[in-house]
C-alpha positions in Angstrom: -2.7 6.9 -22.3 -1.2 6.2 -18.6 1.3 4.1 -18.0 1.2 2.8 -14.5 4.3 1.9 -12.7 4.9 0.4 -9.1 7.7 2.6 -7.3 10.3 -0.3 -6.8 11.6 1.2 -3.1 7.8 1.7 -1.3 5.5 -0.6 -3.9 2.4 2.0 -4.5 1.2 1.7 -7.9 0.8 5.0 -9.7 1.2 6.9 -13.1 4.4 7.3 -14.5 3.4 10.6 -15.7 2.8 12.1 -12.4 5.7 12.1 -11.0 9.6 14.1 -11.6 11.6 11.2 -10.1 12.8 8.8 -12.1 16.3 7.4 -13.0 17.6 5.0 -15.6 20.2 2.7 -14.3 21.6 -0.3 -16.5 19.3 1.1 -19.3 16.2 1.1 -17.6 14.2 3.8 -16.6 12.9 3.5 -12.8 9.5 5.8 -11.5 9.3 6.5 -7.9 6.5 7.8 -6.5 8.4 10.0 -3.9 11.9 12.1 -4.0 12.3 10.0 -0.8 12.0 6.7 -2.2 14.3 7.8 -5.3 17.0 8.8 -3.3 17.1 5.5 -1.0 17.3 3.7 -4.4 19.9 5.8 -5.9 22.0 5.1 -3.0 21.1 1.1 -2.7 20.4 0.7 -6.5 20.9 -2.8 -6.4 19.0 -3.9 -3.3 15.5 -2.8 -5.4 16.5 -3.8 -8.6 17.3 -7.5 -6.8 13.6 -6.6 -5.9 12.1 -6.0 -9.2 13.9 -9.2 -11.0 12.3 -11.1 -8.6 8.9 -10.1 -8.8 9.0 -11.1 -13.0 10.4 -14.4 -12.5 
C-alpha cells in the first residue's frame, strides 16, 4: 500500500515510497519530493515544520 505524503517545503502530494529524501527531525520522519526542497528544509527546519502544525490544527 502507498502512503502519500505532501512535501512540507513545495506542497505536491506524492508517494512516500518514491522518493530518497526524507529526514526525521524531533522524531518525525519528513518526505520531500525533491533534493531541493529537502535541503531548504534542512537548513530552515523550523520555518516548515511551523507550516505543517498549522495545517492539522
Amino acid at each position: 500500500m502507498n502512503m502519500k505524503v505532501v512535501c512540507p517545503v513545495c506542497n505536491r502530494l506524492f508517494e512516500a515510497e518514491c522518493t530518497p529524501y526524507k529526514v526525521t527531525y524531533n522524531e518525525i520522519v519528513y518526505y520531500f519530493d525533491t533534493e531541493i526542497c529537502q535541503l531548504a528544509f534542512m537548513k530552515e527546519p523550523e520555518r516548515f515544520v511551523f507550516n505543517c502544525q498549522k495545517k492539522n490544527e
